[in-house]
C-alpha positions in Angstrom: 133.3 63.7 -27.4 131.3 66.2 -28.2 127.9 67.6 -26.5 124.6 68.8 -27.2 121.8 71.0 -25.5 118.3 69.9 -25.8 116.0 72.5 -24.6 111.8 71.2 -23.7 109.0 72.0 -22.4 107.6 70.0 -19.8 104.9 70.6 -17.5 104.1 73.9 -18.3 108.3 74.9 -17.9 110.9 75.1 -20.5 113.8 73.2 -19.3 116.8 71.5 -21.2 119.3 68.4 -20.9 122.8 68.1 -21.8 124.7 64.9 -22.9 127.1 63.6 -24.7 126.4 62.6 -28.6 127.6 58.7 -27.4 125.5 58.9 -24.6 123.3 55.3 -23.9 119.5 55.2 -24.9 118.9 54.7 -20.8 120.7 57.1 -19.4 119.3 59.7 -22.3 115.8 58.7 -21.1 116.6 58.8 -17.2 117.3 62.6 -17.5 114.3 63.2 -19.3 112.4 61.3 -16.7 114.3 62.9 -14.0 112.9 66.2 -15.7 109.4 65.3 -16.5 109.9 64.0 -12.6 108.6 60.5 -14.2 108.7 57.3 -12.3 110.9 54.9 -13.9 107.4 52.7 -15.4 106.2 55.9 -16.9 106.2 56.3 -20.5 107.3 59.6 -22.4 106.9 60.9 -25.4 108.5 63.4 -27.4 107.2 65.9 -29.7 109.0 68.1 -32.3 107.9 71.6 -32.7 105.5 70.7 -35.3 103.2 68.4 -33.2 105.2 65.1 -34.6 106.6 63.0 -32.5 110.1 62.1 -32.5 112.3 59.5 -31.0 114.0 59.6 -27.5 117.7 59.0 -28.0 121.2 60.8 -28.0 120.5 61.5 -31.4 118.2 63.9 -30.6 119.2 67.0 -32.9 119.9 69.9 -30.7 118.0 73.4 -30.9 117.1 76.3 -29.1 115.0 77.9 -26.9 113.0 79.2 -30.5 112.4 75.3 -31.4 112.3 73.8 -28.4 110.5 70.0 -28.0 107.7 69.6 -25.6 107.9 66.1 -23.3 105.1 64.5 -21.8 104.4 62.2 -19.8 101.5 60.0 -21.4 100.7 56.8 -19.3 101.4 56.6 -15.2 102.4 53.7 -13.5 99.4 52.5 -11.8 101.7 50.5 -8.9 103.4 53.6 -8.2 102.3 55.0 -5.1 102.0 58.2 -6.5 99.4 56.6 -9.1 96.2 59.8 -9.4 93.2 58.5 -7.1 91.4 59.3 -10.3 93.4 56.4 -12.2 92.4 54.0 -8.9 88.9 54.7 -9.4 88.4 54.2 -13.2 90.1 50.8 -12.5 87.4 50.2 -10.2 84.8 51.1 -12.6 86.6 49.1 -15.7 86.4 45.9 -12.8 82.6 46.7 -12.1 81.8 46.8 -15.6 83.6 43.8 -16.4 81.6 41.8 -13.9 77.9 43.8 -14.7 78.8 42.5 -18.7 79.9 39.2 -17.1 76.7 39.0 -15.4 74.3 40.3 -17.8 75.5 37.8 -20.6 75.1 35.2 -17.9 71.7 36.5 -17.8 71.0 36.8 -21.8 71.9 32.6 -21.4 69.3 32.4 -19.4 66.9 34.0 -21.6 67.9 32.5 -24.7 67.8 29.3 -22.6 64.7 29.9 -21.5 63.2 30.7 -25.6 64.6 27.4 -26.4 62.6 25.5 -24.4 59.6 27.6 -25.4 60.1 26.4 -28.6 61.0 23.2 -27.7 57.6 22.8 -25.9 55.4 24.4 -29.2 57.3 22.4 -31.1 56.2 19.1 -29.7 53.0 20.4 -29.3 52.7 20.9 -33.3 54.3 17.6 -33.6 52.1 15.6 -31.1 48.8 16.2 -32.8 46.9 13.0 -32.3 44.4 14.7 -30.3 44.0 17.4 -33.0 43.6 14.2 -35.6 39.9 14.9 -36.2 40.3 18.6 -37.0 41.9 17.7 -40.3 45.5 18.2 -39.8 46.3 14.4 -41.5 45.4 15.1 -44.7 43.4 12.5 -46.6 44.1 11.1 -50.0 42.1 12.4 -52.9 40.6 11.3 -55.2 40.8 12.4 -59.6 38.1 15.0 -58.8 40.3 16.2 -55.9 37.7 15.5 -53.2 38.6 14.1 -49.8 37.8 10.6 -49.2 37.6 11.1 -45.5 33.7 10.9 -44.1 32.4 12.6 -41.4 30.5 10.9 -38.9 27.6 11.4 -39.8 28.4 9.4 -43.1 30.2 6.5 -41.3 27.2 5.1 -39.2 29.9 3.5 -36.4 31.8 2.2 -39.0 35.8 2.0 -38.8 37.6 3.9 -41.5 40.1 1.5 -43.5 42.4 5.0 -44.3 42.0 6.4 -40.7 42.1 2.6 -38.7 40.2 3.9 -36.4 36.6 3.4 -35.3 33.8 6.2 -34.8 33.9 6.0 -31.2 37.6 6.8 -31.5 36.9 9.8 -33.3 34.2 11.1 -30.6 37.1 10.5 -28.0 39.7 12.5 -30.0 36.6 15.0 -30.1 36.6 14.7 -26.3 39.9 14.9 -25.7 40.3 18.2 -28.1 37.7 19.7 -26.3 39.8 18.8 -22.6 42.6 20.9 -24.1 41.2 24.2 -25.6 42.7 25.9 -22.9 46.0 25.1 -23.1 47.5 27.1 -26.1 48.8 30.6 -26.0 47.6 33.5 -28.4 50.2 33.2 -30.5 49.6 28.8 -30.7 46.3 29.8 -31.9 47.1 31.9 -34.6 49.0 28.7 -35.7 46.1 26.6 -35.4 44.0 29.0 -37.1 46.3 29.4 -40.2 46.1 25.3 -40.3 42.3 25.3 -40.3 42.1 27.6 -43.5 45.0 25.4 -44.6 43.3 22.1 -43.7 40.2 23.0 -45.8 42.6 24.5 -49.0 41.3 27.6 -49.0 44.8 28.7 -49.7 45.1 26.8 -53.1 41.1 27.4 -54.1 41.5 31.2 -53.2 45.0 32.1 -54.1 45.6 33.3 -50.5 49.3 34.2 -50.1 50.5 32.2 -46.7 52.2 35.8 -45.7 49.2 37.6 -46.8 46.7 35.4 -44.1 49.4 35.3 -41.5 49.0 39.2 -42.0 45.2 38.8 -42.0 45.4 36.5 -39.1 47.7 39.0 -36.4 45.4 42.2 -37.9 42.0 39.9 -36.3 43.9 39.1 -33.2 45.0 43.2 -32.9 41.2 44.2 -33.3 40.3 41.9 -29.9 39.8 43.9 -26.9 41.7 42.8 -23.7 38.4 42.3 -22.3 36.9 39.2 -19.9 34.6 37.5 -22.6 34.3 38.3 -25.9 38.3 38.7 -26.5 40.6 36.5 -29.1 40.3 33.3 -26.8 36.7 33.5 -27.5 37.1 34.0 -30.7 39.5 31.0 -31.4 37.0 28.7 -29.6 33.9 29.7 -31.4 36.5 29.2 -35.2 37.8 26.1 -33.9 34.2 24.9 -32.7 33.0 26.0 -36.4 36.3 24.0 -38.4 34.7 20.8 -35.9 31.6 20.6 -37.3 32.4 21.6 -41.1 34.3 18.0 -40.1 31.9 16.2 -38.0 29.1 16.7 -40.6 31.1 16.3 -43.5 29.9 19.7 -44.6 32.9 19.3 -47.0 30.7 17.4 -49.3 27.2 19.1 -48.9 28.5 22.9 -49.2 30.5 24.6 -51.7 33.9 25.5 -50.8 33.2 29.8 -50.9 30.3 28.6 -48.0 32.8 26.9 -45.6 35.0 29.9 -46.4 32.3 32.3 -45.2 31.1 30.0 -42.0 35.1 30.4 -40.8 35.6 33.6 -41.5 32.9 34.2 -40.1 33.3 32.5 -37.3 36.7 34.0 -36.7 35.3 37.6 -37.5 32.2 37.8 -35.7 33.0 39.7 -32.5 35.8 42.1 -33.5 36.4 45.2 -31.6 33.6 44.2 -29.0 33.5 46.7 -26.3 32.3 44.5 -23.4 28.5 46.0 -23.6 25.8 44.7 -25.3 23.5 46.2 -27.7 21.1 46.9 -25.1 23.6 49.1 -23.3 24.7 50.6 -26.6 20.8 51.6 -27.2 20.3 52.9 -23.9 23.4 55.0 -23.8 23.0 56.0 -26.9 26.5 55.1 -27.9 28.3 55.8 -31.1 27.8 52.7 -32.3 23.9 53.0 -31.7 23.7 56.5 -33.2 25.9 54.8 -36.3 23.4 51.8 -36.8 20.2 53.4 -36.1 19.6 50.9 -33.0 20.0 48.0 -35.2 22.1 45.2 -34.5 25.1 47.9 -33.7 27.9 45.5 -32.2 26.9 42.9 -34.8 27.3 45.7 -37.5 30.2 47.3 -36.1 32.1 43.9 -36.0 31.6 43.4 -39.8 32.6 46.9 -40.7 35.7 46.4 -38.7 35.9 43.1 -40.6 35.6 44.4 -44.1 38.3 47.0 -42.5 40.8 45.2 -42.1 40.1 43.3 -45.5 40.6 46.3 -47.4 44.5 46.3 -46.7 46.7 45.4 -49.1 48.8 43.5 -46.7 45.7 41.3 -45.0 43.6 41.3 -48.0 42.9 37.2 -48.1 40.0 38.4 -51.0 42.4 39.8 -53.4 42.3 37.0 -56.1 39.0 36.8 -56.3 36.7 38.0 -58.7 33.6 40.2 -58.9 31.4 37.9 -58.2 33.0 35.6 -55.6 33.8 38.9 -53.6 29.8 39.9 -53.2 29.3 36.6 -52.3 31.9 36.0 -49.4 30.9 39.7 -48.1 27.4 39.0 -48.2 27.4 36.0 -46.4 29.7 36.7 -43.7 27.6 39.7 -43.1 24.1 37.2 -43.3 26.4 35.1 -41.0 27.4 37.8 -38.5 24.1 39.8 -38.0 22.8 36.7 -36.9 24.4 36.6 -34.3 22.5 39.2 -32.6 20.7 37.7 -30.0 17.5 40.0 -30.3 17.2 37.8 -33.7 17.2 34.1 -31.9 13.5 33.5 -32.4 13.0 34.4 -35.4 16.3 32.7 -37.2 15.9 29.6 -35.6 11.8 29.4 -36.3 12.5 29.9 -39.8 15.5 27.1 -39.8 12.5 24.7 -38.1 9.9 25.0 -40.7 12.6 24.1 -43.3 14.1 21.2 -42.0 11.3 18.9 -43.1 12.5 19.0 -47.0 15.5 20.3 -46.1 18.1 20.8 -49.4 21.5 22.0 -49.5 21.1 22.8 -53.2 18.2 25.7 -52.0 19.4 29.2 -51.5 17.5 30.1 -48.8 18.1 26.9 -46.5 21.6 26.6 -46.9 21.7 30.5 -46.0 19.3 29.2 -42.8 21.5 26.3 -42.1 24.5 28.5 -42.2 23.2 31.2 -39.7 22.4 28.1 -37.4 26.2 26.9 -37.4 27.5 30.5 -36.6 25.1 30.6 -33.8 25.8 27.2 -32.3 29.5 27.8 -32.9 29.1 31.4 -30.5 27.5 29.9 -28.0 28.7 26.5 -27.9 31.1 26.6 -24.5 28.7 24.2 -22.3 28.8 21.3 -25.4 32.7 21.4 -23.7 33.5 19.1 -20.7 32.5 21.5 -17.3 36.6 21.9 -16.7 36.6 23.9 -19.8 33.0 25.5 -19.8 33.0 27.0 -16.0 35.9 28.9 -16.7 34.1 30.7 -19.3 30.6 31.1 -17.2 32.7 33.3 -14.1 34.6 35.2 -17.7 30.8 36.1 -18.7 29.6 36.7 -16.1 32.4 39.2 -14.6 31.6 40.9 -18.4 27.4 41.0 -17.7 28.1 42.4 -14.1 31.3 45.2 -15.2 28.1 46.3 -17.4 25.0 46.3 -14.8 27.6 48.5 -12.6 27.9 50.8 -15.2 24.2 51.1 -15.6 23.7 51.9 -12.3 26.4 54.4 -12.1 24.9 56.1 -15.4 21.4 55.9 -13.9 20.6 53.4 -17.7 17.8 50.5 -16.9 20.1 47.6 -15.4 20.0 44.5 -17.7 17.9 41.9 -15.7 20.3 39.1 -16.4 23.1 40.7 -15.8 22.7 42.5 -12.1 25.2 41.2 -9.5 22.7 41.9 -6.8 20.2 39.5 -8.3 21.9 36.7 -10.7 23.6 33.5 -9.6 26.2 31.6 -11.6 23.5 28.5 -11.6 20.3 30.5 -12.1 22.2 32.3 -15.0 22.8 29.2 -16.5 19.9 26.5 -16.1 17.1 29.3 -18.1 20.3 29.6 -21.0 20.4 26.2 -21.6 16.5 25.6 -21.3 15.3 28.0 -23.7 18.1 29.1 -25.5 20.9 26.1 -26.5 18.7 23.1 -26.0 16.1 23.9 -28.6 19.2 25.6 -30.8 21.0 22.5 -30.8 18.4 20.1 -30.8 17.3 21.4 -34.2 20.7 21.1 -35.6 21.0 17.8 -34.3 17.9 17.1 -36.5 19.9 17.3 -39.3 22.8 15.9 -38.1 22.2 13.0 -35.9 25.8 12.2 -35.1 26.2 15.9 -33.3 24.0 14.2 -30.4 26.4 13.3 -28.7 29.4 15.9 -29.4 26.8 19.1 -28.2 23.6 17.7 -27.1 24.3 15.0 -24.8 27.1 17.8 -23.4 24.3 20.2 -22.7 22.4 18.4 -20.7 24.4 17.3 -18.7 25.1 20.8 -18.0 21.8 21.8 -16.9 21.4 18.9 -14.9 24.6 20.1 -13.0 23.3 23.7 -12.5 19.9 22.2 -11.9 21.4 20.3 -8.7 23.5 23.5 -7.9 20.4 25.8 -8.3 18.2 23.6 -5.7 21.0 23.4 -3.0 21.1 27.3 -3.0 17.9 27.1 -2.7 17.6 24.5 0.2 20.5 26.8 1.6 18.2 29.6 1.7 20.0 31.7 -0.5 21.1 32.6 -4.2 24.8 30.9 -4.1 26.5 34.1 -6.1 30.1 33.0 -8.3 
């Protein structure tokens, strides 16, 4: 039989192998091996003197040392005792990687686990909505005129209602028991709750509103609270939701046109945007931008509608869009009426002229539904002691932490310090009992005038709150000193 020279390179060496043309496929790839000094696990490959690779068997066509092939060995046994320490320790980082992905995916259940049950939990909250029942979310049949048939309570006079089955007092005790739960949604809950207000009173279908377009509108509001203690989005959702409560419990539905209500939740919802956690005084005093901006009028109040109308002007959040000429002046006009007036410089004077109309009071009269409106927005602003004292303390030691973060400052920036809102000199009972005296009593005792059945869903609430600081106030004083929160 005949023989043929191979010649290789291998390892940087030329070197050649001579066999026999009927040589086996092993023993042709043990004298490679042998050359390339390759375990017997390795694996080799050939490669012609063009780069291509070619087959390693006795039919290998011989050449010379001009066109010789170049071996290699490409993969090591890893068992072999010769194995690289190199190759050991990338197998210990492909093992430690394995188990870090193992673990983190363990980890990503966990999460995902853990969103579920988020959901889960909103979702029954959303679905277990007898306590929201006398906000509106069971909707009503309607009549051919397309008006609710539902009555507030101030229409029922502690009568049941045949649709509802369920008595007045019933309704106050859902009232209650709304109230006992204000504090337990989340930021993004309300946002929910808010989009089913506007819902609940169809503005959507009246105005046109897009549902994308006021979820838009809705997150753009929430983004213009500051992460402040008092006047932040919580706030703000309790004074909306108080508002949506009493368009219901005074059947306002059926005494105010549907652009009104629009503007008292809007307004409602708007009124505090962008608050910096100082009040006008400080503003004035400082001589703020804001103040400088507004001429010492009303800044905040100013500043919130601006940042209001703002944010209206967006494509994206504009909930005004499909209205006309007309119905656009209206709604900016009175949410601007609406918002000024809640300037607390301007108490006196709005709620004296509400007084001397409630004697032949009209809703069809411009200037006393305008009144009665202002009254609502105020009410709804400052309404957090008309909620049971679980829900309404909370708030006070918020307040107050804002009223005392602003005295420091004044004293830091040598500014008059704001009587009621020095540290050294205000209690948490003493700060309360002259509120409710002068301000909220006669506030919503004038309201109540026109709405009897609010007695007991704000007035009777109140009072009881400054009996409570009342009692706290004289055991400081028994105590011999101003009990501080």
């Amino acid at each position: 039989m005949t023989t043929k020279v191979i010649y290789f390179m291998v390892n940087g060496r030329l070197e050649h192998a001579e066999f026999r043309t009927d040589c086996s496929l092993a023993d042709v790839k043990d004298l490679f091996r042998a050359a390339a000094e390759a375990g017997p696990h390795d694996i080799l490959k050939m490669y012609g003197a063009k780069g291509a690779v070619v087959k390693i068997s006795a039919r290998l066509a011989a050449n010379d040392v001009n066109s010789c092939y170049r071996l290699e060995v490409v993969a090591a046994d890893l068992h072999s005792s010769a194995a690289p320490t190199e190759l050991c320790k990338m197998e210990n980082r492909v093992k430690n990687l394995e188990m870090k992905v193992l673990g983190d995916a363990r980890k990503t259940s966990n999460i995902v686990s853990d969103l579920k049950s988020q959901v889960e939990s909103f979702k029954r909250k959303l679905e277990n909505v007898e306590h929201l029942s006398w906000i509106g979310l069971f909707k009503e049949p309607c009549d051919q005129q397309g008006k609710s048939d539902r009555k507030g309570p101030c229409d029922q006079q502690g009568k049941s209602d045949p649709k509802r089955g369920r008595t007045q007092p019933e309704q106050h005790a859902l009232v209650r028991r709304m109230f006992r739960h204000m504090r337990q949604w989340e930021e993004a809950e309300m946002m929910v709750l808010l989009q089913v207000m506007y819902t609940d009173l169809d503005f959507l279908t009246a105005f046109h509103i897009d549902l994308e377009v006021l979820q838009n509108f809705l997150f753009e509001v929430y983004c213009h609270y500051n992460d402040i203690p008092f006047h932040n989005f919580q706030h703000c959702f309790c004074v909306t939701q108080m508002m949506y409560g009493l368009i219901w419990l005074t059947d306002l539905r059926s005494k105010l046109e549907r652009i009104d209500l629009f503007i008292l939740l809007t307004s409602a919802l708007c009124h505090d945007l962008d608050h910096p956690g100082y009040s006008n005084v400080y503003q004035i005093n400082a001589q703020t931008d804001l103040a400088l901006r507004y001429n010492d009028i009303s800044p905040l109040e100013n500043h919130h509608c601006a940042i209001a109308f703002a944010i209206l002007a967006k494509p994206e959040c504009n909930i005004l869009k499909s209205l006309t000429c007309n119905q656009y002046k209206h709604i900016r006009a009175g949410m601007i009426k609406c918002i000024l007036a809640t300037d607390m410089a301007r108490h006196n004077e709005i709620l004296n002229k509400f007084k001397v109309t409630l004697p032949v009071f009209d809703f069809k009269t411009k200037d006393h539904k305008e009144g009665l409106m202002k009254i609502m927005v105020k009410v709804s602003d400052i309404s957090n002691e008309a909620r049971p004292m679980a829900v309404a303390e909370p708030w006070l030691d918020c307040l107050l932490q804002e009223f005392f973060n602003q005295s420091d400052t004044e004293k830091l920036k040598g500014l008059p310090v704001t009587p009621f809102m020095d540290r050294d000199k205000v209690s948490k009972p003493s700060s309360q009992t002259g509120f409710i005296r002068f301000v909220l009593l006669p506030l919503f005792t004038e309201l109540t005038k026109l709405f009897p059945c609010l007695e007991q869903h704000i007035l009777e609430p109140v009072r009881k709150a400054l009996d409570y600081y009342s009692d706290l106030e004289k055991e400081a004083k028994a105590e011999g000193g101003g009990a501080k929160p």
